[in-house]
C-alpha positions in Angstrom: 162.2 -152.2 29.7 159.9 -149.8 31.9 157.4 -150.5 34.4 154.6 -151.4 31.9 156.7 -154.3 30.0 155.6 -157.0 33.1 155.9 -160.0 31.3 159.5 -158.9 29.8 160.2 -158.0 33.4 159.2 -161.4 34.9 161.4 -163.2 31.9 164.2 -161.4 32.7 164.1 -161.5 37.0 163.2 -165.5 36.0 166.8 -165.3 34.1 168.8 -163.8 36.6 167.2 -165.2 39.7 166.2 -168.8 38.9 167.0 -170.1 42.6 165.4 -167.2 44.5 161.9 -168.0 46.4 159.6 -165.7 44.1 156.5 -166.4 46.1 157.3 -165.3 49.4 160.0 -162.6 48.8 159.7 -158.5 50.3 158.3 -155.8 47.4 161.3 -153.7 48.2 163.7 -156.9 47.1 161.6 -157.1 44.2 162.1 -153.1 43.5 165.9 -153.8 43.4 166.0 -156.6 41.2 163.6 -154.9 38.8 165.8 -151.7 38.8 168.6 -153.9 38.6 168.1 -155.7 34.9 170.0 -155.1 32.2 168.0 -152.8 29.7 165.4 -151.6 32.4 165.3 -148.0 31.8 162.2 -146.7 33.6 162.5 -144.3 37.0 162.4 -146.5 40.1 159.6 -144.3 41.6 157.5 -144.5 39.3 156.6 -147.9 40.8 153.6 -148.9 43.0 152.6 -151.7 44.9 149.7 -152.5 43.0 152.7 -152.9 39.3 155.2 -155.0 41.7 152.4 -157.2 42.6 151.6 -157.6 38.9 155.5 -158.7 37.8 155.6 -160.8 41.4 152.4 -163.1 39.4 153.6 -163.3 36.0 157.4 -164.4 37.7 155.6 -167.3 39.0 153.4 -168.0 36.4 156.6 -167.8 34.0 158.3 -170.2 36.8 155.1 -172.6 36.9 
């Protein structure tokens, strides 16, 4: 997975952190997590606000 695969990314954080508040949680805790998932592969800076935003919506959506 890399940056760009958000929705994979959401499935996957959904997976390994089903009991985790996703709504009011800090970017850099996302970060981790992201970095963190089996079969990410992507560097960890090339990350920005605006794409941890994006996989914080589509983790709740994929909660909802």
């Amino acid at each position: 997975m890399r940056w760009t695969d958000i929705r994979d990314i959401a499935i996957a954080l959904e997976d390994a952190h089903p009991d985790d508040d996703n709504v009011n949680l800090r970017f850099t805790d996302l970060h981790n997590w992201v970095c963190a998932l089996p079969g990410f592969d992507d560097d960890p800076g090339k990350s920005d606000e605006k794409t941890l935003e994006a996989i914080q919506m589509a983790w709740i959506d994929e909660r909802e």
